[in-house]
C-alpha positions in Angstrom: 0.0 0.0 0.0 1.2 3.5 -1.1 2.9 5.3 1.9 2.9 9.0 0.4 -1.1 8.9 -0.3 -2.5 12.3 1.8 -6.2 11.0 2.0 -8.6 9.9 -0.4 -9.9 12.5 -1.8 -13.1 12.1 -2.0 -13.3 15.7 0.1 -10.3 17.6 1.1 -9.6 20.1 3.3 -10.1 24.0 3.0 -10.5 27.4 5.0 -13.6 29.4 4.9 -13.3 32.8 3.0 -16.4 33.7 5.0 -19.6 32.1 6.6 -20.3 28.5 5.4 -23.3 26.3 6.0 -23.3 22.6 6.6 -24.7 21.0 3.3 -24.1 24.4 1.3 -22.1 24.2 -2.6 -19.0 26.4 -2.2 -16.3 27.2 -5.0 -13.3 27.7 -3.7 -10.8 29.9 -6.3 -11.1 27.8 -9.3 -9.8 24.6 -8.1 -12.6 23.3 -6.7 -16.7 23.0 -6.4 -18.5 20.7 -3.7 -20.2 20.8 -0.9 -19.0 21.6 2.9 -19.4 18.9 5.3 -19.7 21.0 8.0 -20.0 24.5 8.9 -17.4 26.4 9.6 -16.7 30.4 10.3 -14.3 32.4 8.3 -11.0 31.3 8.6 -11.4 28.4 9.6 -11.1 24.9 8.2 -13.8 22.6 6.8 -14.3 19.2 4.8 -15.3 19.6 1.3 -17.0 16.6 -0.4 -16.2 16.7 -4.1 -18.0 13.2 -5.0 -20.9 11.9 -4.1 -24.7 12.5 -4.4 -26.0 15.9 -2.6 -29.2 17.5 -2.5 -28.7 20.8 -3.6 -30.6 24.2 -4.1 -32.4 24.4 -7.4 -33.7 27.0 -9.9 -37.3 27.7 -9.5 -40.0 26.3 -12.2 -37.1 24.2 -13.6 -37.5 20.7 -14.2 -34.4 18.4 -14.5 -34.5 14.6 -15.9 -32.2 12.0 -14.9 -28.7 12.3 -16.3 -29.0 16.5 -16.7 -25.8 17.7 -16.7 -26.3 20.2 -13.5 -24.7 23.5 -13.0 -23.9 26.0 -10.5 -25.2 29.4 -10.4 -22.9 31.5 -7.8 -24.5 35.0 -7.8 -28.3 32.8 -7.4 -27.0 30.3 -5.4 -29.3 27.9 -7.3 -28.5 24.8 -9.5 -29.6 24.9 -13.2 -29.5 22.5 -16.1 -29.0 25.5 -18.1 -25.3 27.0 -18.5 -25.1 30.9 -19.4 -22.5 31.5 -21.5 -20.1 34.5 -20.8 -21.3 33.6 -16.8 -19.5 32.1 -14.3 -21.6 29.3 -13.7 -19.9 26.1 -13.0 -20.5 22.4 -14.1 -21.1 20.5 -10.5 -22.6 17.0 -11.5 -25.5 15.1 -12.9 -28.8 15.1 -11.7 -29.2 11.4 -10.4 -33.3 11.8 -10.5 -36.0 14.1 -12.4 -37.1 16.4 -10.5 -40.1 18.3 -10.4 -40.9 22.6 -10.7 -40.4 24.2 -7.4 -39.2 20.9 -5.9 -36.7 23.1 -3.7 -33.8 20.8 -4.1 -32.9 18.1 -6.4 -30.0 14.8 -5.9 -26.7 16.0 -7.7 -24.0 13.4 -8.2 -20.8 15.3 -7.7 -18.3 15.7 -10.9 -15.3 15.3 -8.6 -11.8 16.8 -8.8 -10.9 20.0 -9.9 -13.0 22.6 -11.5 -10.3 23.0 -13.7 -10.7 20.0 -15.2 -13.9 21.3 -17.3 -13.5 25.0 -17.8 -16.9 25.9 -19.2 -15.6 29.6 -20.3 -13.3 27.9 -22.7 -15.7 26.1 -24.3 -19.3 26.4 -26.5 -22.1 24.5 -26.0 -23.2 22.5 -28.8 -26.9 23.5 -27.1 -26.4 26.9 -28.2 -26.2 26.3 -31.5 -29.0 26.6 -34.2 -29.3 25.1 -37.2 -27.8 27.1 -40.4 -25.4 29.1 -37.2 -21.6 30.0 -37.3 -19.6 30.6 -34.1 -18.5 34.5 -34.4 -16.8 37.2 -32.1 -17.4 40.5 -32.4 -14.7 41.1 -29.0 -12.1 39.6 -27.8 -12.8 36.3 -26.0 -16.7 36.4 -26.1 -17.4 33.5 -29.0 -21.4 33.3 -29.6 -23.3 31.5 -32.4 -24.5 33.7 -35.0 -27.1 32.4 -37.6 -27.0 32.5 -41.2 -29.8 33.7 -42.8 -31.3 32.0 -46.4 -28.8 33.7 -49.3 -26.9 35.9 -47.3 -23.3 36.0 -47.2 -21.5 37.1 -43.7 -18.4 38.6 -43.4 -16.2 41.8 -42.7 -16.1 44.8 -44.7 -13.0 46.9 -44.1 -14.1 47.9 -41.0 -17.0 47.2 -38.5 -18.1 43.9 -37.1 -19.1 40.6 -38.7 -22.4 41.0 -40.5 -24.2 40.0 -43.2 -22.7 41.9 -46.2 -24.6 43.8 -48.6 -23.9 42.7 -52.9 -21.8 46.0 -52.6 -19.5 45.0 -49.6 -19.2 41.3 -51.5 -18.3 43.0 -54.8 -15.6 45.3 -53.1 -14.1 42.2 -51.2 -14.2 40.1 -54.2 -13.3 42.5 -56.9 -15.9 42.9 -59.0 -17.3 45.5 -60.5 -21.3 45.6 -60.4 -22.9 44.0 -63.9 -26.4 44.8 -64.5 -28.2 42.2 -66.6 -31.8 43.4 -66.4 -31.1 46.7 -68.3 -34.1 47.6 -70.5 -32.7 50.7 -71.6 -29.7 52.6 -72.2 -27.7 53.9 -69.4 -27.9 57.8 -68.6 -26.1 60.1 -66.7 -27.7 59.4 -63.5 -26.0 55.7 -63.6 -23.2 56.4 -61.7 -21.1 55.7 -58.3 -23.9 56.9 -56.1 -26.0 53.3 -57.8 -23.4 51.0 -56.7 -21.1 51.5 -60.8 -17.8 51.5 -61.0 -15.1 52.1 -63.9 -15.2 49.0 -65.9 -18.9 48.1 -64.9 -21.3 46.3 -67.5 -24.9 47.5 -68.5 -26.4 44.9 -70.4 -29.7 46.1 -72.3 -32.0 42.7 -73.7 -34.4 44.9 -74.5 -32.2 46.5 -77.2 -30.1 44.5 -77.9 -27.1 46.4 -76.7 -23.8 46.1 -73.8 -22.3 49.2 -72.3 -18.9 49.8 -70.4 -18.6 52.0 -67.8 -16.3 54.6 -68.6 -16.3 57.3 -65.6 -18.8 56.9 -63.0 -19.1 60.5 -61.4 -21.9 61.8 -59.7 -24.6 62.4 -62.1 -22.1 62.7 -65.1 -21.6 58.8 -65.5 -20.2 58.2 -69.4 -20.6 54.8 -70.7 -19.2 53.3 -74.1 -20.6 51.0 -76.2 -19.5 47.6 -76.4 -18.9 46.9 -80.1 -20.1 43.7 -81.7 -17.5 43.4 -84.4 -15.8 40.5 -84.2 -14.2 40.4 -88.2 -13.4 44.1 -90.3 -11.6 43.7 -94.3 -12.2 45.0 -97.8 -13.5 42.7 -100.8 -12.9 43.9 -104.7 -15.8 43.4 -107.0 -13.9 43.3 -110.3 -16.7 43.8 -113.1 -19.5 41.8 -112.1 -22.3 41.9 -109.6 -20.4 39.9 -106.4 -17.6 39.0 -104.9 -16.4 36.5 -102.7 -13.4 36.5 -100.0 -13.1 32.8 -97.8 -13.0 34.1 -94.2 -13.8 30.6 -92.3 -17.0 29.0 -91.4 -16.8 30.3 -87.8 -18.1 33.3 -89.4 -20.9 31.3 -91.0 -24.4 32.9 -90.8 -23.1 36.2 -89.2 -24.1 39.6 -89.9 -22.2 41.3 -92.1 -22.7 44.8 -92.5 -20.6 46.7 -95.9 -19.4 49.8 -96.9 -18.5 50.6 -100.7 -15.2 52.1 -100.4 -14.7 52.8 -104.3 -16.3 52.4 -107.7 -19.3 53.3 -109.3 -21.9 55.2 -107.2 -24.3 53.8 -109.7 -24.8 49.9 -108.1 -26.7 49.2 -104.6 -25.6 46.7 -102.2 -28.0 43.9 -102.0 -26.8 41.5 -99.7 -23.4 40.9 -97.8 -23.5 37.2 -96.0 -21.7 34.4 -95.5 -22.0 30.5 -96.1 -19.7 27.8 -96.2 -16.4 30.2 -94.9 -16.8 32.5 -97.8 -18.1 35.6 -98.0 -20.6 37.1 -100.8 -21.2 40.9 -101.0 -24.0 41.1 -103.9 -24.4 44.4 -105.9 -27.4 45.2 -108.2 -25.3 45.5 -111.1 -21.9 44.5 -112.9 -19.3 47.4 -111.4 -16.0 47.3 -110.1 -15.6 48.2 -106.7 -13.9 47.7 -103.4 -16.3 47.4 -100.2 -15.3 47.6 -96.7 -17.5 45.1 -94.3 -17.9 44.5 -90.6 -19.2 40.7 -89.5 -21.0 41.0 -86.2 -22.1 38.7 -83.1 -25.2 37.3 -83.4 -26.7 39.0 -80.6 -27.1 42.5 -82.4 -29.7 44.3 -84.2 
């Protein structure tokens, strides 16, 4: 048998800070929680249990059910199966019986050792948690969950706390310029920096058809560029006959093409200016030589 063993420890000695009651939970520093064995004045020394079963004060209208994890609320001097976080209530045992609203007391099994052992500031209760929730801190060590609402995106601007973040904080953080894509008209003046637009914002207009860069953005004197829809520029000679035909490649197959006569006779209309299998036909309405300049554009212009 050991020969260095001090006692048990199933209670150990301390010295009152004050008045202590037989039967009453005392936390001594933040070593230990139990109950005193005896009373004792202050000063003096007294047996403190730290296992066993114990009826103890509890919080009125609360029910507890077997096995409730049981904790102690100093400035009440009540036991609760509810912890506070951010308090300094401290886990004393397990409820060993359910107990009834307004029962007065209820049988705690003792968690034994040191409070240490289970520091309940250090920690967050997988109880306080939500479904859809994040845990967040807005100070320094005060960690609290923080749900996440349907299609919102939470972060932190460049200053302030965590929040959900408007499409303009998320554009600056990311980089992106705002892109408006339900445009029904062209942009005016008044789309500018004050709207949410920066330089190098898009305007896209289905209605007509048409995409607009953002240029300068100033307050009430935005100036946006059109985005232009050539994708293929060259010249074509008609050489006395009523078309002419250049091979550009079938990617340009079906495109608009839109031509200009450069030089010849003034006398001959342009009737059609397509292309179809990678060549492409500019059609006048009568023999002439000529030379036309032509533009092919996307397909998604007028």
């Amino acid at each position: 048998m050991s020969t260095n063993q001090v006692q048990p420890g199933k209670s150990v000695l301390v010295t009152a800070g004050g008045t202590v009651a037989s039967g009453s939970v005392q936390e001594v520093g933040s070593d230990f929680i139990g109950v005193a064995l005896g009373a004792a004045t202050n000063g003096t020394d007294y047996q403190l249990a730290l296992e066993g079963v114990f009826n103890v004060a509890q919080k009125t209208s609360e029910t507890w059910a077997q096995g409730d994890k049981i904790y102690w609320d100093s400035s009440a001097a009540t036991a609760s199966k509810t912890y506070v976080a951010g308090t300094a209530d401290a886990f004393i045992g397990v409820a060993t019986a359910a107990v009834a609203a307004n029962a007065g007391t209820g049988p705690v099994k003792l968690r034994g050792g040191a409070e240490a052992e289970v520091d309940l500031d250090d920690v967050v209760l997988k109880s306080l948690y939500d479904a859809n929730s994040i845990l967040a801190a807005t100070a320094d060590n005060t960690p609290a969950a923080l749900t996440v609402a349907a299609s919102t995106v939470v972060g932190r601007a460049s200053s302030g706390d965590i929040v959900a973040l408007t499409a303009a904080q998320q554009r600056t953080i990311a980089g992106v310029s705002l892109v408006n894509k339900e445009a029904t008209t062209f942009p005016s003046v008044s789309a500018d920096n004050t709207a949410g637009y920066e330089l190098g914002s898009i305007w896209a207009d289905g209605t007509n058809g048409q995409v607009f860069v953002a240029l300068d953005v100033s307050t009430g004197a935005a100036v946006w560029a059109k985005i232009s829809p050539v994708i293929r520029t060259g010249q074509l000679t008609i050489t006395a006959a009523t078309s002419g035909t250049a091979t550009i490649g079938a990617a340009y197959n079906g495109k608009v093409v839109k031509a200009y006569q450069l030089t010849g006779s003034a006398g001959e209309s342009l009737v059609s200016a397509e292309v179809a299998g990678g060549d492409l036909t500019i059609t006048i309405s009568g023999s002439a030589t000529a030379k036309y300049y032509y533009e092919v554009l996307n397909d998604a212009v007028e």
